[in-house]
BAGURO-381691 format. One record per residue (C-alpha): z, y negated, x; residue in three letters. Coordinates in steps of 0.1 Angstrom, whole numbers, padded with zeros to 4 digits, always signed. Example, Ala and Ser with C-alpha at 12.3 -4.5 7.8 and 13.67 -1.06 7.14 Angstrom:
+0078+0045+0123ALA
+0071+0011+0137SER
// end
This chain:
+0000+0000+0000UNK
+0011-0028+0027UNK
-0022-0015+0046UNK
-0044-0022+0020UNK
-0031-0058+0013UNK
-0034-0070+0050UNK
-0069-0056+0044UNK
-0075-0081+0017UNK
-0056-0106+0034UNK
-0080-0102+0060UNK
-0110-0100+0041UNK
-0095-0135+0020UNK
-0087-0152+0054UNK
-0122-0146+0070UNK
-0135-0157+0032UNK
-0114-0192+0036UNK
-0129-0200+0070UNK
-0165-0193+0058UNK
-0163-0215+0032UNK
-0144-0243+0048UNK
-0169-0234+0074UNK
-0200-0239+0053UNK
-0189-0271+0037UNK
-0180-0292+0074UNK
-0215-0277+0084UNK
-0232-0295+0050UNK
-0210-0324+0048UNK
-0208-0336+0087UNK
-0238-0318+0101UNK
-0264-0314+0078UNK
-0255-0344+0057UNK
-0266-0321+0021UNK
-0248-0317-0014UNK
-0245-0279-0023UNK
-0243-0271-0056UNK
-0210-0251-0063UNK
-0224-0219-0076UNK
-0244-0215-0036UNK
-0212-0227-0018UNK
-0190-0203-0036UNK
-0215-0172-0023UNK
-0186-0158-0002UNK
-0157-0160-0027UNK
-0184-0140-0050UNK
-0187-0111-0025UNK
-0143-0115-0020UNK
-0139-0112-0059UNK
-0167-0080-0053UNK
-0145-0065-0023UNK
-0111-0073-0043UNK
-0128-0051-0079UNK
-0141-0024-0056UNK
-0111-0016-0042UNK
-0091-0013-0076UNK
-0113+0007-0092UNK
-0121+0035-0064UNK
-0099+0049-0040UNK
-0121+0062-0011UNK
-0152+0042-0005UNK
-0169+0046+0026UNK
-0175+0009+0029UNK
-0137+0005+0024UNK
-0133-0008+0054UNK
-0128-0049+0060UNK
-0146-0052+0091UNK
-0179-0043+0071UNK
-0169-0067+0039UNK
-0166-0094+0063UNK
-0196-0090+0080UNK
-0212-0094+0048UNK
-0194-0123+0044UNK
-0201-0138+0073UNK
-0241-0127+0070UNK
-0241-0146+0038UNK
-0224-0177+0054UNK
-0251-0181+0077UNK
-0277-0175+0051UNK
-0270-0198+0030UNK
-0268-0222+0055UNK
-0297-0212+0072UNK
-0316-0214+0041UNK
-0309-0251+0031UNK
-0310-0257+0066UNK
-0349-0249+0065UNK
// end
């Protein structure tokens, strides 16, 4: 039980600094307004992570280190895309 919340406390933590990530990049960098819906694109894949967990109990992509290379991938995408 205390293993698989630091999982999702992982999982939320790399989550946080994607999106906080993400908006310095558009807001100082890039100088863009993202709508919410895009800029929430990691918190979508958390909540995704969080429902997959509950409702199996062995998942070979149980493991955080994959959910938050997704996460990051996605992070980059998005910026990469609007970046373009």
């Amino acid at each position: 039980m205390i293993k698989k919340l630091a999982d999702e406390i992982k999982v939320a933590l790399v989550t946080g600094a994607c999106i906080l990530g993400m908006a310095i990049i558009f807001k100082q960098i890039l100088h863009i307004q993202v709508d919410a819906l895009i800029s929430n694109g990691p918190a979508y894949l958390f909540i995704i992570y969080v429902i997959s967990r509950r409702q199996s109990k062995k998942m070979k992509c149980d493991k955080p280190l994959y959910w938050n290379l997704g996460i990051i991938f996605i992070t980059v995408l998005i910026i990469v895309l609007y970046a373009i």
